[in-house]
N, C-alpha and C positions, 0 to 999 in steps of 0.2 A: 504494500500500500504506500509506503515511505517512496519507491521507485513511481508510481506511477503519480503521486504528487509533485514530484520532483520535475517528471516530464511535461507537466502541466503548466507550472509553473513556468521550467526553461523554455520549449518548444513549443507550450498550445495543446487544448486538449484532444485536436486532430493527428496527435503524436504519439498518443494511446495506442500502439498497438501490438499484438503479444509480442513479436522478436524487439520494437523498441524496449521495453517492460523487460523483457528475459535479456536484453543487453546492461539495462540497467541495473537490475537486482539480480544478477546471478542465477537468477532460476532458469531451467529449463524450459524451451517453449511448450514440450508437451505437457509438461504440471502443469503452464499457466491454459493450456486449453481445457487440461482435465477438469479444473476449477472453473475458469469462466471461458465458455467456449465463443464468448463470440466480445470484441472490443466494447462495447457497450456494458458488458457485464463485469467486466476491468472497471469500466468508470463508476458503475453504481454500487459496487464493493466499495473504492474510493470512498464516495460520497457516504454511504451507509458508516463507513469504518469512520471517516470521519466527524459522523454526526455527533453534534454537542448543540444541545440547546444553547441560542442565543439569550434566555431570561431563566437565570436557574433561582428558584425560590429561597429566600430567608426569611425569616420573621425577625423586620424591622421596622419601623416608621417607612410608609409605601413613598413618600419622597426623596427618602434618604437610598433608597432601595431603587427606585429607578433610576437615580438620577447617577448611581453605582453604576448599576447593570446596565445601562445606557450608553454612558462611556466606554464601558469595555468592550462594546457590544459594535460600535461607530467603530473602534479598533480593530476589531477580530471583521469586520464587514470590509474595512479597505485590504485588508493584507491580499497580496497578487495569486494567493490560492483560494479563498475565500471565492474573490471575486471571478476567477476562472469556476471554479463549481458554479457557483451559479448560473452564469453562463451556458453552461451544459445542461443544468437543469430547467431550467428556464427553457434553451432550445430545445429539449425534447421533449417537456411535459405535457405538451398542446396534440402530440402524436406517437408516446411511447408509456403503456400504462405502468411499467414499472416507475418510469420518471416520474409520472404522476402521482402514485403510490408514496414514492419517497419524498415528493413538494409535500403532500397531504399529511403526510409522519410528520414532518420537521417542523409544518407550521400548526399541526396540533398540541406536540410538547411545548411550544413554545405557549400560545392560547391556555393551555391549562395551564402550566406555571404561573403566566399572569392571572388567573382565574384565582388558583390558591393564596398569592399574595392581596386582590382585592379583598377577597372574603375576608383575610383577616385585618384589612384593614379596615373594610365595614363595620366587623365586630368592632374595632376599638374606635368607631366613632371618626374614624378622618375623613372617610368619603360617603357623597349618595350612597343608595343602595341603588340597584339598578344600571348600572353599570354591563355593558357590552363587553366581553376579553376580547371576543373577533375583532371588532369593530375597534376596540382600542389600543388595541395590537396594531393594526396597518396604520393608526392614528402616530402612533410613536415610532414604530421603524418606519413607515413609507417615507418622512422627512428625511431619514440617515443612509436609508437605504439610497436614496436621489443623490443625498450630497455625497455618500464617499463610492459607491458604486454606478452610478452613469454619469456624474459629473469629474470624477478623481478630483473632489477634494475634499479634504478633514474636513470630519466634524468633531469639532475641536470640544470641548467643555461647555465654553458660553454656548454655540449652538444647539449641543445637547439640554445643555437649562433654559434656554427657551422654549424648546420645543415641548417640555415638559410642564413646564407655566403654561404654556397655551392652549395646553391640550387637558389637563387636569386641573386649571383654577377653575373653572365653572363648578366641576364635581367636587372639592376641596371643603370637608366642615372643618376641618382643624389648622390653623396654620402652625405652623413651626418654622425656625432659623429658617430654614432650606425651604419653603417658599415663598413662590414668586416675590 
């Protein structure tokens, strides 16, 4: 998996393929077809192996907590692997069900983790109830996602906390230091 990020990276994800992959990581072509017999299933190993939710749950004050997981998140979205999976995913989910399969995974773990962190922050009083995760999920990444993946630039801190005031001072009972 380390080899075939690698290629992605240096060469493009059109560089995925088993003898590139078996020149890079020392494996044997015929392992790499016994496992994934077709380039496509190279990538979605990839992408599978390197799945990490983008919003992983804590129980803390939910401004302090996005505005954490936010940043890291704007980081880990510009890096040149990041942004090539996507890429791939994005190009084949509209006509390859597995790709579709694995958008559907990644941006459900990532909706319930936000789901977990609202609730509890409902419970203790900082936000509406009623609150959307879908809906406010693409609210908070579709900003970072634009600025560091189709525009290549930071989104730096300040960008991140605005977009975070903008998006959750309406829904906001509690203020604290860290808002808006």
């Amino acid at each position: 998996m380390d080899a075939i990020a690698s290629l992605i990276v240096d060469e493009g994800a059109d560089s995925v393929t088993h003898q590139r992959v078996a020149e890079v990581s020392g494996v044997g072509r015929a392992t790499l077809y016994r496992h994934w017999p077709t380039p496509a299933d190279l990538l979605y190993a990839a992408l599978a192996d390197a799945e990490q939710p983008l919003l992983r749950p804590r129980d803390e004050p939910l401004v302090t907590w996005l505005r954490a997981e936010l940043r890291r998140a704007a980081g880990e979205m510009a890096a040149p692997t990041a942004v090539q999976f996507v890429a791939v995913l994005v190009g084949r989910a509209d006509h390859d069900a597995n790709a579709a399969e694995l958008r559907r995974r990644l941006i459900d773990q990532n909706v319930m983790n936000l789901a977990i962190v609202l609730a509890r922050a409902e419970a203790r009083g900082e936000v509406t109830s009623g609150l959307d995760p879908h809906d406010l999920y693409s609210k908070l990444l579709g900003p970072l996602f634009m600025r560091s993946v189709i525009e290549g630039r930071p989104a730096g801190a300040q960008f991140v906390d605005d977009v975070i005031d903008t998006v959750m001072g309406p829904w906001l009972l509690v203020a604290n230091s860290e808002t808006l």
